[in-house]
N, C-alpha and C positions, 0 to 999 in steps of 0.2 A: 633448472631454476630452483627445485624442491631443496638443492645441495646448500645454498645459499641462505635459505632457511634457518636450518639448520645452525647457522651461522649469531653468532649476537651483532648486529653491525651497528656502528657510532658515528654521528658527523664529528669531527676534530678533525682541530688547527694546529699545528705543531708551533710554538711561540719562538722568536728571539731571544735567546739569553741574551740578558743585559749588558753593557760592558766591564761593570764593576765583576760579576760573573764569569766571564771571560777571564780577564785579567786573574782573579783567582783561581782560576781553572791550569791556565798558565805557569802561574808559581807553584800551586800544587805539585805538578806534572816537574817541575826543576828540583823541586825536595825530593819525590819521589826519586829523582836521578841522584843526589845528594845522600841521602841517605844509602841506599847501595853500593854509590863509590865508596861510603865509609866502610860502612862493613867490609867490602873487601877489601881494603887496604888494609883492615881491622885484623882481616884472615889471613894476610899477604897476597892478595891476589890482585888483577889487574881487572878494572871494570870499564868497558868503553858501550856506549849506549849505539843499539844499532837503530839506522834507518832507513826505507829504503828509496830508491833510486833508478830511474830508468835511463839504461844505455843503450846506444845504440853501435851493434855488434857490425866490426869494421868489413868483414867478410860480404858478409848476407843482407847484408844492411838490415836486418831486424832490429825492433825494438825491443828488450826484453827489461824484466824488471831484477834486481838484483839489490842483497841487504848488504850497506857496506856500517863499518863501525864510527863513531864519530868519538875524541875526544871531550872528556867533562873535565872540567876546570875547576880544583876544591876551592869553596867560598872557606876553606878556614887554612890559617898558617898558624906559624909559632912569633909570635911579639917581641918581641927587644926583650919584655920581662923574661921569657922563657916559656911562657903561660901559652897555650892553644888559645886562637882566638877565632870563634865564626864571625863573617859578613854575612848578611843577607843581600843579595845580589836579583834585582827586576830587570833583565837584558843586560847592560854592559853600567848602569847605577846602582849604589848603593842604595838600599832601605834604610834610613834613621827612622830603627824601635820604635825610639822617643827621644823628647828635647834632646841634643845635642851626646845622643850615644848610637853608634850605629854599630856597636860591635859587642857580641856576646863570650866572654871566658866562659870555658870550658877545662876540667879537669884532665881527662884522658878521652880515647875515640869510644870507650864504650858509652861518656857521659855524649861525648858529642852528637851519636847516634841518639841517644834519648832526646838531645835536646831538639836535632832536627823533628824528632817527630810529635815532640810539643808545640814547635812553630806551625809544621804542615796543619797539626789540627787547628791552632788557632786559625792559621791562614783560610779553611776551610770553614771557621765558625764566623768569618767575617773580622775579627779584632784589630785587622790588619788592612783594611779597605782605605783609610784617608793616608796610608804608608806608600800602601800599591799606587794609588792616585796618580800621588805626588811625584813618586820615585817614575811612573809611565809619563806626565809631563813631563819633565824631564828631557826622557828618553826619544819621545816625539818630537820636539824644539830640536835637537839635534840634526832632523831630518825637515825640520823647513826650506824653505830656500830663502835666500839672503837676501835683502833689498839693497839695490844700489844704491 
C-alpha cells in the first residue's frame, strides 16, 4: 500500500462531449482526410485512407484483425467556368458557408490545400457549428422511417 502513496490520486468523471463537439470532431477528421488527398494528388500520388477491419479466416476459422484501404471522394472539381471549385461535404450533404453559397473557388491545389486548412481550423474554432447542425438534420431525416 506504501506504492500507492507515493501516488497523487484524484476522484474524476470523465464527461460526455457534447453533440455539437462531436459533429466537429467528425468533420475535422474528413478535412484532415481532404487535405492529404490534396497534397497527394498535389505530388501525383495516390492517397486512400486505411481502416481497420476484422475477418474471419476461412481455414481456421480465426478471427483476426486486418487494415484494408478505403477510397476518399475529393469535395472539389472543376466548374463549367473552368475555376476549381470546393464543397464542403457533412456525410453525403452539402454545408451552405452562408446564405445561398455553398461553394468555395479556389486558384490552384496549392491554394486549395491552404484553404482546407482555413476551414479545418475554423471548423475547430466552432465558426461552423449552426452549418454542421443544419447540414447533420439533414442528414438524420434521411434515415427516419416513413409514416404511412
Amino acid at each position: 500500500m506504501t506504492a500507492l502513496l507515493k501516488l497523487k490520486l484524484v476522484s474524476v468523471q470523465a464527461g460526455q462531449k457534447s453533440p455539437t463537439v462531436l459533429r466537429r470532431n467528425k468533420l475535422t477528421a474528413h478535412l484532415g482526410h481532404q487535405i492529404a488527398y490534396a497534397k497527394a494528388a498535389n505530388a501525383g500520388e495516390i492517397y486512400a485512407k486505411n481502416r481497420v477491419k476484422f475477418v474471419t479466416d476461412g481455414e481456421t476459422g480465426e478471427r483476426k484483425q486486418v487494415e484494408i484501404a478505403t477510397r476518399v471522394k475529393p469535395w472539389w472539381f472543376t466548374a463549367p467556368s473552368g475555376k476549381t471549385v470546393l464543397a464542403l461535404r457533412y456525410g453525403a450533404k452539402p454545408i451552405e458557408i452562408v446564405k445561398g453559397k455553398n461553394a468555395i473557388e479556389v486558384a490552384d491545389m496549392d491554394d486549395l490545400i491552404a484553404t482546407l486548412g482555413v476551414i479545418r481550423d475554423a471548423v475547430q474554432a466552432g465558426e461552423l457549428d449552426a452549418q454542421i447542425e443544419q447540414a447533420s438534420g439533414a442528414l438524420r431525416a434521411g434515415f427516419a422511417k416513413k409514416k404511412k
